[in-house]
mmCIF entry with sequence, helices, sheets and N, C-alpha, C, O atoms, coordinates in Angstrom:
data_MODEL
# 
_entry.id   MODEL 
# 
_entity.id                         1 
_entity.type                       polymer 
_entity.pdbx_number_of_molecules   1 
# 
_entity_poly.entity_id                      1 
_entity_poly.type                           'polypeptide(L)' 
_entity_poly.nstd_linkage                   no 
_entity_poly.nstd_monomer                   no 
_entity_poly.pdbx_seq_one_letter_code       
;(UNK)(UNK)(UNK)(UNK)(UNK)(UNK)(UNK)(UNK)(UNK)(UNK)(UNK)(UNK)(UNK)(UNK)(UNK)(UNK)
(UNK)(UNK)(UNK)(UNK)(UNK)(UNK)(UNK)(UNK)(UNK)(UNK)(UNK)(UNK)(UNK)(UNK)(UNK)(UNK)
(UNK)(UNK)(UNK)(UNK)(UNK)(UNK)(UNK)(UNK)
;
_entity_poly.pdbx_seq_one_letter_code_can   XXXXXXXXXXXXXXXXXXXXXXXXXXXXXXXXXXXXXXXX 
_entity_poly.pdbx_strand_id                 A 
# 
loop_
_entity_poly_seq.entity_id 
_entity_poly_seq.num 
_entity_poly_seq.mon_id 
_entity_poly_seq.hetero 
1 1  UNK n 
1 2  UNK n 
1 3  UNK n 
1 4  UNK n 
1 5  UNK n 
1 6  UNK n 
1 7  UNK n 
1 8  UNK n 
1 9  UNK n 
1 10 UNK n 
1 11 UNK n 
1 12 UNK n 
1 13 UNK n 
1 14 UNK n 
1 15 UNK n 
1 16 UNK n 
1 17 UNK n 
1 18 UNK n 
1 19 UNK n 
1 20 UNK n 
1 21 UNK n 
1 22 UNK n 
1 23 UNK n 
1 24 UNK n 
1 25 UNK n 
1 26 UNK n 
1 27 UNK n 
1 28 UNK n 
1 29 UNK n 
1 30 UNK n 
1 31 UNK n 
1 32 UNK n 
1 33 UNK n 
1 34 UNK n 
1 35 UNK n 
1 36 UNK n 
1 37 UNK n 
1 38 UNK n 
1 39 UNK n 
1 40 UNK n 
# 
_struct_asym.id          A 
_struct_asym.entity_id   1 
# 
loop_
_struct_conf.conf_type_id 
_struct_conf.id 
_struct_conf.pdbx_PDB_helix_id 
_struct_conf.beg_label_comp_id 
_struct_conf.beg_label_asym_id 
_struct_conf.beg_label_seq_id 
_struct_conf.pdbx_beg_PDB_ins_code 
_struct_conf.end_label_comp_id 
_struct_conf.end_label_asym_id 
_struct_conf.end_label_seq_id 
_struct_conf.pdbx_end_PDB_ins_code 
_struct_conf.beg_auth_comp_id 
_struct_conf.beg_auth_asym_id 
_struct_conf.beg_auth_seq_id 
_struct_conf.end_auth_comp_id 
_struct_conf.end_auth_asym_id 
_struct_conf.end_auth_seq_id 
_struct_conf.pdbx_PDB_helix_class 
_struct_conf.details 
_struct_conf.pdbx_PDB_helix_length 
HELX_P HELX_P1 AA1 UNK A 13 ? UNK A 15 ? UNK A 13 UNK A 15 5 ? 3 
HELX_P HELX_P2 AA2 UNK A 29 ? UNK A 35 ? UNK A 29 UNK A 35 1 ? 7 
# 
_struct_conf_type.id          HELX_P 
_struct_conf_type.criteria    ? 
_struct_conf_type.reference   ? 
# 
_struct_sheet.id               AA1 
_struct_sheet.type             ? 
_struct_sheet.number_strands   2 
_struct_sheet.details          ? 
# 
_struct_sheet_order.sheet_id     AA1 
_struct_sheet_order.range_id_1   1 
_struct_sheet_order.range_id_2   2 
_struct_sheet_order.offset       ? 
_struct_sheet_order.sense        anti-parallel 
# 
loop_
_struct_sheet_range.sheet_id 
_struct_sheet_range.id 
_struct_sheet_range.beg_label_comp_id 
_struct_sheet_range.beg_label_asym_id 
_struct_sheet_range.beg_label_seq_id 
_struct_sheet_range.pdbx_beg_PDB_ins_code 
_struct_sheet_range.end_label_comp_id 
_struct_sheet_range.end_label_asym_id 
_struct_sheet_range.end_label_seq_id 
_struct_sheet_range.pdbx_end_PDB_ins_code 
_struct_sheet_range.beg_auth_comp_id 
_struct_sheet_range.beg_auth_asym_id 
_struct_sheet_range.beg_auth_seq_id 
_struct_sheet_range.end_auth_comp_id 
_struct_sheet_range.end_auth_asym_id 
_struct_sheet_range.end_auth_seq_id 
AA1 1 UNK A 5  ? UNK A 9  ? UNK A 5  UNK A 9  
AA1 2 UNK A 24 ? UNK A 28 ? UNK A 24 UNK A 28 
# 
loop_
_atom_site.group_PDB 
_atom_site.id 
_atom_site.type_symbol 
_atom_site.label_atom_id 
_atom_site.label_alt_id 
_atom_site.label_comp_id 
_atom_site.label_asym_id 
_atom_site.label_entity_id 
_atom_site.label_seq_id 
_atom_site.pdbx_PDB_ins_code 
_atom_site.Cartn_x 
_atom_site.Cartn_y 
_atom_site.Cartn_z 
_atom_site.occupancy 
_atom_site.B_iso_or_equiv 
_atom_site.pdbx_formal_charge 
_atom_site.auth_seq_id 
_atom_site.auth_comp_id 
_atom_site.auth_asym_id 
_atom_site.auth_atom_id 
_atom_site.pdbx_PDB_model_num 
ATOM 1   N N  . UNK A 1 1  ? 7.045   -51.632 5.748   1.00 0.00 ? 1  UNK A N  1 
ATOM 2   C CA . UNK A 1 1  ? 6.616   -50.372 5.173   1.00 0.00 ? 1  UNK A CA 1 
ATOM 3   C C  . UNK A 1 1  ? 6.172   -50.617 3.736   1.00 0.00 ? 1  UNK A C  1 
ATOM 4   O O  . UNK A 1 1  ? 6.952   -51.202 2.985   1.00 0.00 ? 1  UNK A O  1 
ATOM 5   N N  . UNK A 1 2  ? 4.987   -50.218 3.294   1.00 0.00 ? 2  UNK A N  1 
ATOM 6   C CA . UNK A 1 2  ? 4.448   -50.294 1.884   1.00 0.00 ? 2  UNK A CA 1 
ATOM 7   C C  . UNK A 1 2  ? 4.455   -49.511 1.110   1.00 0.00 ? 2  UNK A C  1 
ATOM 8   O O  . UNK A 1 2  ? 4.834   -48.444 1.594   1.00 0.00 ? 2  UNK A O  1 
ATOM 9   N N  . UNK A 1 3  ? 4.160   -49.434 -0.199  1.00 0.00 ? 3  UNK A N  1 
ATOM 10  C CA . UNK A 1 3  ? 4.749   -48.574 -0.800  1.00 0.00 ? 3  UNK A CA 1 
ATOM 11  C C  . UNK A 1 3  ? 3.241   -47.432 -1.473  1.00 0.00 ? 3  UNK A C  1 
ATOM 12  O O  . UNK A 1 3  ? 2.523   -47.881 -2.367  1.00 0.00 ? 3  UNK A O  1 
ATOM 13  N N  . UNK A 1 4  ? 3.013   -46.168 -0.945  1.00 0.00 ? 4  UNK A N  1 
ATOM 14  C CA . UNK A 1 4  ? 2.295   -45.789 -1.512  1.00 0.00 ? 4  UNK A CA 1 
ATOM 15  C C  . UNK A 1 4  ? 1.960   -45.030 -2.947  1.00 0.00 ? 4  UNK A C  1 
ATOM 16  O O  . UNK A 1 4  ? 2.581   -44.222 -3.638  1.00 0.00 ? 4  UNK A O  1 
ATOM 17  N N  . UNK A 1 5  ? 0.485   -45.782 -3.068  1.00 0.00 ? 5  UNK A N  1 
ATOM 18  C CA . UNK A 1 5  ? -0.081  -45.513 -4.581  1.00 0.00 ? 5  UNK A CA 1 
ATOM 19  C C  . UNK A 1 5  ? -1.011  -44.633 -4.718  1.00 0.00 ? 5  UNK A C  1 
ATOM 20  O O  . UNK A 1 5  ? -2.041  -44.649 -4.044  1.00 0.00 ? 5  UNK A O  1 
ATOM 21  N N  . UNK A 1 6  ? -0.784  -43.898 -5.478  1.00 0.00 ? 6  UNK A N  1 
ATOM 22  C CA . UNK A 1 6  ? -1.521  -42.441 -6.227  1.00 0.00 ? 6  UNK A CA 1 
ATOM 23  C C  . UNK A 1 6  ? -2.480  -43.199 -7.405  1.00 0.00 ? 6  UNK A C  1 
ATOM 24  O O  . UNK A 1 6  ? -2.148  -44.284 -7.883  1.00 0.00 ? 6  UNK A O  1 
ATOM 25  N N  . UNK A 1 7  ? -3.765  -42.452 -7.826  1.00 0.00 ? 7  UNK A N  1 
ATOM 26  C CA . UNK A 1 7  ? -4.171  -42.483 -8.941  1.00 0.00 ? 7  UNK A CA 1 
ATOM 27  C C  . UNK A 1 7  ? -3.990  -41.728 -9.618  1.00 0.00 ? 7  UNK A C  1 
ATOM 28  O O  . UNK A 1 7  ? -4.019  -40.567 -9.210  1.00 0.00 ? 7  UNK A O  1 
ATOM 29  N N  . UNK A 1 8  ? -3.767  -41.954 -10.729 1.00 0.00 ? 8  UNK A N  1 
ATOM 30  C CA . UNK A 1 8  ? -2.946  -41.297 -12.238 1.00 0.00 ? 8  UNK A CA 1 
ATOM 31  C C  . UNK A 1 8  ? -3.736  -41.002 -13.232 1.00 0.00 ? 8  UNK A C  1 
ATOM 32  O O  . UNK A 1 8  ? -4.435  -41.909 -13.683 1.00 0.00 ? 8  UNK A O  1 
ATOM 33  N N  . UNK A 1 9  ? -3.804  -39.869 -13.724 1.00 0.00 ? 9  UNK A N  1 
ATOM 34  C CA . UNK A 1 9  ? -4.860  -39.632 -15.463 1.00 0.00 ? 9  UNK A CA 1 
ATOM 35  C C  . UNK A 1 9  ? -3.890  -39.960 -16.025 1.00 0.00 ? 9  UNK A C  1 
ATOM 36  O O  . UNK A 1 9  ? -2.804  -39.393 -15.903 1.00 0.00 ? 9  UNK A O  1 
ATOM 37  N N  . UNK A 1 10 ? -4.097  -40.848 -16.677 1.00 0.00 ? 10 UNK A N  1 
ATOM 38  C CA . UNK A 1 10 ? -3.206  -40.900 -17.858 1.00 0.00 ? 10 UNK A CA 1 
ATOM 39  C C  . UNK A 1 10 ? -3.027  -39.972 -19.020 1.00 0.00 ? 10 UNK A C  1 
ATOM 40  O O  . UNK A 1 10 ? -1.884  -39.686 -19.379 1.00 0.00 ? 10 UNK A O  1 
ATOM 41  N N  . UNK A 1 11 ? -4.409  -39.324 -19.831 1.00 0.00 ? 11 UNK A N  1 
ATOM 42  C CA . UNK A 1 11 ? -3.912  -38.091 -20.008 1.00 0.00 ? 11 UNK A CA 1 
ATOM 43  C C  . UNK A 1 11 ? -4.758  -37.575 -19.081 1.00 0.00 ? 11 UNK A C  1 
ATOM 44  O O  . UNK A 1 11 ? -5.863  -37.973 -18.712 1.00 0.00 ? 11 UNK A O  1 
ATOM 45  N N  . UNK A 1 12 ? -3.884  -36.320 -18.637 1.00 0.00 ? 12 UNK A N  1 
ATOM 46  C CA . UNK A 1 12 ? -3.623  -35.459 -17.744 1.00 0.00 ? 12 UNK A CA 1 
ATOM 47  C C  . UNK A 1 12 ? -4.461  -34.693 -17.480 1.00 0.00 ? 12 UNK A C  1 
ATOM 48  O O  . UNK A 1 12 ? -4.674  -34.170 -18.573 1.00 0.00 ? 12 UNK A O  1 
ATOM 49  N N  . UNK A 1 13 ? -5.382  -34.049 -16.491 1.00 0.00 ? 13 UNK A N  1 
ATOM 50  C CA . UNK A 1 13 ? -6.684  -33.807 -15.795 1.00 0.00 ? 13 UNK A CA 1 
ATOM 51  C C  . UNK A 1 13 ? -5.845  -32.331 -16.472 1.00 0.00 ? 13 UNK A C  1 
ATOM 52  O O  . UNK A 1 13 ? -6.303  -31.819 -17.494 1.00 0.00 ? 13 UNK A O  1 
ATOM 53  N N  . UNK A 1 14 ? -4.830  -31.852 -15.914 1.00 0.00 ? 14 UNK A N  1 
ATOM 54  C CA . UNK A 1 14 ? -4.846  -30.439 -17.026 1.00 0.00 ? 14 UNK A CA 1 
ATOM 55  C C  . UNK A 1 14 ? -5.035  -29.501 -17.642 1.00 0.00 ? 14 UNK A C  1 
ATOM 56  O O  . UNK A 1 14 ? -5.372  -28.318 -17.678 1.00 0.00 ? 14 UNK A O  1 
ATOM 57  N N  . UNK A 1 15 ? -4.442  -31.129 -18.587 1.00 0.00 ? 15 UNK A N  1 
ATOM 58  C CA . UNK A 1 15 ? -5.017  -30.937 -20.203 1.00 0.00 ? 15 UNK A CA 1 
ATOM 59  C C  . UNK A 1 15 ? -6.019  -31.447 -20.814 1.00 0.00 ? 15 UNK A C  1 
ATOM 60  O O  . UNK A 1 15 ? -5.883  -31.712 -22.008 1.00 0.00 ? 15 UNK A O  1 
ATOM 61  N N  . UNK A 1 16 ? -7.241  -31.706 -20.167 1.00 0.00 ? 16 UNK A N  1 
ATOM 62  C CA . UNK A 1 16 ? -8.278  -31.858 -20.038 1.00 0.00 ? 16 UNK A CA 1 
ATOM 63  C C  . UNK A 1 16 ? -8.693  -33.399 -20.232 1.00 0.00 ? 16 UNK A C  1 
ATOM 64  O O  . UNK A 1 16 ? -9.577  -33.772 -21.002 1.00 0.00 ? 16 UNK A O  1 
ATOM 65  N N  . UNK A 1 17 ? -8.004  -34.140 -19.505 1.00 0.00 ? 17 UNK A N  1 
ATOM 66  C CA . UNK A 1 17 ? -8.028  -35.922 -19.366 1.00 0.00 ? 17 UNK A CA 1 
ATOM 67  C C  . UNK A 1 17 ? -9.201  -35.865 -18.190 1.00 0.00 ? 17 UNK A C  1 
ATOM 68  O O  . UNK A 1 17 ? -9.195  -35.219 -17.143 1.00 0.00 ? 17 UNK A O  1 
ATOM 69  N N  . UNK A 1 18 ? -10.035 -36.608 -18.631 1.00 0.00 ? 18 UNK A N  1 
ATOM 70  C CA . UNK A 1 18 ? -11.342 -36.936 -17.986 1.00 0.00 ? 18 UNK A CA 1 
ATOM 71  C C  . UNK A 1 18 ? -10.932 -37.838 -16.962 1.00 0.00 ? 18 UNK A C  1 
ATOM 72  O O  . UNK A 1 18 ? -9.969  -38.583 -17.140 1.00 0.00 ? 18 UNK A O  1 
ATOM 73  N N  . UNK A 1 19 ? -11.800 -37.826 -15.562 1.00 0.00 ? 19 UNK A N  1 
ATOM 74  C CA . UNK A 1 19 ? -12.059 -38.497 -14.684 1.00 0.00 ? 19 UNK A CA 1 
ATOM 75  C C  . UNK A 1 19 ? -12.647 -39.619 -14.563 1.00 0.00 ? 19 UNK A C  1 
ATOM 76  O O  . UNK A 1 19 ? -13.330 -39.818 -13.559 1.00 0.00 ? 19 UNK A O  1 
ATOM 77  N N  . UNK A 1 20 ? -12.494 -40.768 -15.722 1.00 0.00 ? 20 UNK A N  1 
ATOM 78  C CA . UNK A 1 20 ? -13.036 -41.684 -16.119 1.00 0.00 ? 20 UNK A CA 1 
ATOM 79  C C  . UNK A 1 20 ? -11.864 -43.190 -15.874 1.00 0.00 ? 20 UNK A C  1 
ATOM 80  O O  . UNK A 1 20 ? -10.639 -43.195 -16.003 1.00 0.00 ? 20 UNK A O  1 
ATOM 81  N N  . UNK A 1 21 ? -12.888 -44.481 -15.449 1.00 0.00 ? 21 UNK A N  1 
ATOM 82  C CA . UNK A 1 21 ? -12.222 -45.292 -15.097 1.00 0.00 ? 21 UNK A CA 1 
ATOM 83  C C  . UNK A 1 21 ? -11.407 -45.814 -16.353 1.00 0.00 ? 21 UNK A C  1 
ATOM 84  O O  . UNK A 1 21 ? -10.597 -46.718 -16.152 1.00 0.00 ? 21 UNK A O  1 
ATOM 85  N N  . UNK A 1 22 ? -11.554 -45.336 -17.565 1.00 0.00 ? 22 UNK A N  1 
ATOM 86  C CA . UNK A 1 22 ? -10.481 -45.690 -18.802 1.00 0.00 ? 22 UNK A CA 1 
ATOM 87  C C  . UNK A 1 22 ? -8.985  -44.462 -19.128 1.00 0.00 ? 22 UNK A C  1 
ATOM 88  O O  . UNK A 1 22 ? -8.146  -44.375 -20.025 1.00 0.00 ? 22 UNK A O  1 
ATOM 89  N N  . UNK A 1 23 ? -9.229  -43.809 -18.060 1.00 0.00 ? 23 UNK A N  1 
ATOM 90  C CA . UNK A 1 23 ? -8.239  -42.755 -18.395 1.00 0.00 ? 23 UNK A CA 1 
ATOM 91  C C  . UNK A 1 23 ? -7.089  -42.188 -16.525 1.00 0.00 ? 23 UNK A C  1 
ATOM 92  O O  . UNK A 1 23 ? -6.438  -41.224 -16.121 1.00 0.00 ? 23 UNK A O  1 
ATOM 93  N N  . UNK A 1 24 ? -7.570  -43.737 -15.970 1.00 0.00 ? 24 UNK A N  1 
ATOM 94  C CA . UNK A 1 24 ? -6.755  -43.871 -14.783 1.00 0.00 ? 24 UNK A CA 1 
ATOM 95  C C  . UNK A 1 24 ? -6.004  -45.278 -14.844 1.00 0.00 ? 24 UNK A C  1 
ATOM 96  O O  . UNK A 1 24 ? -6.189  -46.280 -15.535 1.00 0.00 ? 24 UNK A O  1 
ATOM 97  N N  . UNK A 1 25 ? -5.121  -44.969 -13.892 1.00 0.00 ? 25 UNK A N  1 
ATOM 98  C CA . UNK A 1 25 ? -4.403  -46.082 -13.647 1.00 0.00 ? 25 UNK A CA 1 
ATOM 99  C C  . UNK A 1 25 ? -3.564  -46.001 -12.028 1.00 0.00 ? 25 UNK A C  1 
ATOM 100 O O  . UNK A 1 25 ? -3.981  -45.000 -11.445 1.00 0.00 ? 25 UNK A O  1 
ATOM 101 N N  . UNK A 1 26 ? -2.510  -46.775 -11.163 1.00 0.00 ? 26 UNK A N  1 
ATOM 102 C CA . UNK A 1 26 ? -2.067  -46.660 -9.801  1.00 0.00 ? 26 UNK A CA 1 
ATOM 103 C C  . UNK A 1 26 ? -0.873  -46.379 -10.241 1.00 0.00 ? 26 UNK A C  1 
ATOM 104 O O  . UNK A 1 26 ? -0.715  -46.937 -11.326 1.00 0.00 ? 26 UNK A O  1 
ATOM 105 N N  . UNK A 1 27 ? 0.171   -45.699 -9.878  1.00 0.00 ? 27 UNK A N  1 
ATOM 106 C CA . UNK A 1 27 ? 0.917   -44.947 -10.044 1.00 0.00 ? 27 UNK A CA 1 
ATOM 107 C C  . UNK A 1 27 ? 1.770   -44.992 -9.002  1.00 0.00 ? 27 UNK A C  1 
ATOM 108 O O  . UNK A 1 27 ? 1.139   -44.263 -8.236  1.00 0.00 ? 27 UNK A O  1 
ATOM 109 N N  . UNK A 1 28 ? 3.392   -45.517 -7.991  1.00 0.00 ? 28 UNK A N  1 
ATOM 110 C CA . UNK A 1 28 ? 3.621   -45.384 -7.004  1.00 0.00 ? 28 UNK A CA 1 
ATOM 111 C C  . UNK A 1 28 ? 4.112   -43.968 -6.657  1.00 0.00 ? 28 UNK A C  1 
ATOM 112 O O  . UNK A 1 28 ? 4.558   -43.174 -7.485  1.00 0.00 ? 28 UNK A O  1 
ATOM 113 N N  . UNK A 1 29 ? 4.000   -43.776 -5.543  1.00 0.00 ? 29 UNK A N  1 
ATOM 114 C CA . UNK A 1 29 ? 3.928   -41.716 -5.284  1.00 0.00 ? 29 UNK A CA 1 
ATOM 115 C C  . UNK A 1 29 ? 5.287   -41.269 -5.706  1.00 0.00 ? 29 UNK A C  1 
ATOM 116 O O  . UNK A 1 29 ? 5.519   -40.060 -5.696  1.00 0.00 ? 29 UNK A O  1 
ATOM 117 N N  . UNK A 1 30 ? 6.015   -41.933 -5.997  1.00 0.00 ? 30 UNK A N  1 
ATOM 118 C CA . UNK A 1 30 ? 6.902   -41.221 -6.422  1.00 0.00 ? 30 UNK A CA 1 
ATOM 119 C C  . UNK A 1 30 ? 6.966   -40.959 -8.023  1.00 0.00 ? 30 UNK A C  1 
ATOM 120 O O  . UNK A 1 30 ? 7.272   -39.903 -8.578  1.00 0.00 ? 30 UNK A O  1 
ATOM 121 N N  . UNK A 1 31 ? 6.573   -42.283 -8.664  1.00 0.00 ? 31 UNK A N  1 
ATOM 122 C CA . UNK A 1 31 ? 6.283   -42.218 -10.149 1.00 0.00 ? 31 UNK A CA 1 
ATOM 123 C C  . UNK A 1 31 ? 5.184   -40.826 -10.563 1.00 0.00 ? 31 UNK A C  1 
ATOM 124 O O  . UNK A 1 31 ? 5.461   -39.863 -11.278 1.00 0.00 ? 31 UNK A O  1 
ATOM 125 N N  . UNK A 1 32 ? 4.239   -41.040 -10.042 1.00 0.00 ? 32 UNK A N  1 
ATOM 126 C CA . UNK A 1 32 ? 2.981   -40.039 -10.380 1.00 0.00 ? 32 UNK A CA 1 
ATOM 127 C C  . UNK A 1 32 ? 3.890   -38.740 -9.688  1.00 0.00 ? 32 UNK A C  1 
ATOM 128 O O  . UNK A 1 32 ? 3.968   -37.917 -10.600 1.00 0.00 ? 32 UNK A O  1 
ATOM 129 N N  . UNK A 1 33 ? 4.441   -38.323 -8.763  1.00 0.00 ? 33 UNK A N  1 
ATOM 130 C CA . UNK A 1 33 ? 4.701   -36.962 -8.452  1.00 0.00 ? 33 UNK A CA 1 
ATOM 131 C C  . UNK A 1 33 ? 5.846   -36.388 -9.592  1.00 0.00 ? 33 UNK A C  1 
ATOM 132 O O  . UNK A 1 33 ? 5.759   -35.264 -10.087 1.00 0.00 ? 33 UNK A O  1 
ATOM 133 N N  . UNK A 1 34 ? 6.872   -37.307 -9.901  1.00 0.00 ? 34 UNK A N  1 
ATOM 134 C CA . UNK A 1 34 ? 7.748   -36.657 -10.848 1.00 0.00 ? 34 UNK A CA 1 
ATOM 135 C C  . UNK A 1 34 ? 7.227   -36.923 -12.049 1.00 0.00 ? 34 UNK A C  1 
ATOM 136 O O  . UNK A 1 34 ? 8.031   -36.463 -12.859 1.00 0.00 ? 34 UNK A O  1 
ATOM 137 N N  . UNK A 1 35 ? 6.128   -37.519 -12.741 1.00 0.00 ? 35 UNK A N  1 
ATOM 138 C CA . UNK A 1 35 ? 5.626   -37.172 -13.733 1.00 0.00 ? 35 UNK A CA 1 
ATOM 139 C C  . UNK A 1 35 ? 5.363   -35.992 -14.238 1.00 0.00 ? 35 UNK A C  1 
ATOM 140 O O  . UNK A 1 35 ? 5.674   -35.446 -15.296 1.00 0.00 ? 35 UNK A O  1 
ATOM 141 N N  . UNK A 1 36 ? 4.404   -35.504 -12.823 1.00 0.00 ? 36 UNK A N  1 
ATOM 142 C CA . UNK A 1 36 ? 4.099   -33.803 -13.792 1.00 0.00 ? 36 UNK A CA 1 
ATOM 143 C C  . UNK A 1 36 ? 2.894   -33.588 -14.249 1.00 0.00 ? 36 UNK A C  1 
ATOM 144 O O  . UNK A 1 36 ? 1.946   -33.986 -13.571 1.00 0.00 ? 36 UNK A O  1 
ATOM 145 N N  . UNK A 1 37 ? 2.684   -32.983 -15.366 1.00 0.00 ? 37 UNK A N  1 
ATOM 146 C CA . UNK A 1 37 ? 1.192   -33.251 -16.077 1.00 0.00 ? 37 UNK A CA 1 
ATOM 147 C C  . UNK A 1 37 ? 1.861   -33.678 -17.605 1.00 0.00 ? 37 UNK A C  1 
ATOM 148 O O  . UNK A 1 37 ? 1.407   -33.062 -18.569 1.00 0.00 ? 37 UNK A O  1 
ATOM 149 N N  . UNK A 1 38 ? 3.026   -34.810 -17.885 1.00 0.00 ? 38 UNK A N  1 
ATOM 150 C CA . UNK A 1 38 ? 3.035   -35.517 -19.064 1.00 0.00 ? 38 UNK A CA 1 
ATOM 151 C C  . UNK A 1 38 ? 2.509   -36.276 -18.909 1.00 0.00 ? 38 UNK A C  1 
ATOM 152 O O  . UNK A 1 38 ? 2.343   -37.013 -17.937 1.00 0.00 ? 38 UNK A O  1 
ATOM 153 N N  . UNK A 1 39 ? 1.991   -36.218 -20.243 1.00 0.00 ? 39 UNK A N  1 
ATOM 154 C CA . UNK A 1 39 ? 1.138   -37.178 -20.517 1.00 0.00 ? 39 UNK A CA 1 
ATOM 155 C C  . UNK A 1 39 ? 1.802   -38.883 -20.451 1.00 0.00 ? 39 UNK A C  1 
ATOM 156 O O  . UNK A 1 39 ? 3.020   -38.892 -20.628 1.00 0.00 ? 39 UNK A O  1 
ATOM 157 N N  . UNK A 1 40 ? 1.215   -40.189 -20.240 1.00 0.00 ? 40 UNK A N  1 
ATOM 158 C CA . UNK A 1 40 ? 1.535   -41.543 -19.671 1.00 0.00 ? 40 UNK A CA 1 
ATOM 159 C C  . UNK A 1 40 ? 2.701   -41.611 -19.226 1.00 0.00 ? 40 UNK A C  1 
ATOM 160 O O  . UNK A 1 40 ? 3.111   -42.659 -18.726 1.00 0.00 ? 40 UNK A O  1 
# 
């Protein structure tokens, strides 16, 4: 079983973090879901 990965704004789509390949990163689904919209 593998572990699934989300893509992440780093800042936060939101709060108005652009859809740009400098403002993403992979995130495992659990990291990116209890993040939230904080920022990194």
């Amino acid at each position: 079983m593998g572990v699934q990965l989300h893509i992440d704004h780093i800042h936060p789509w939101a709060l108005g973090g652009a859809t740009v390949a400098d403002n993403l990163r992979t995130l495992c689904e659990q990291c990116n879901l209890g993040k939230g919209v904080s920022p990194a």
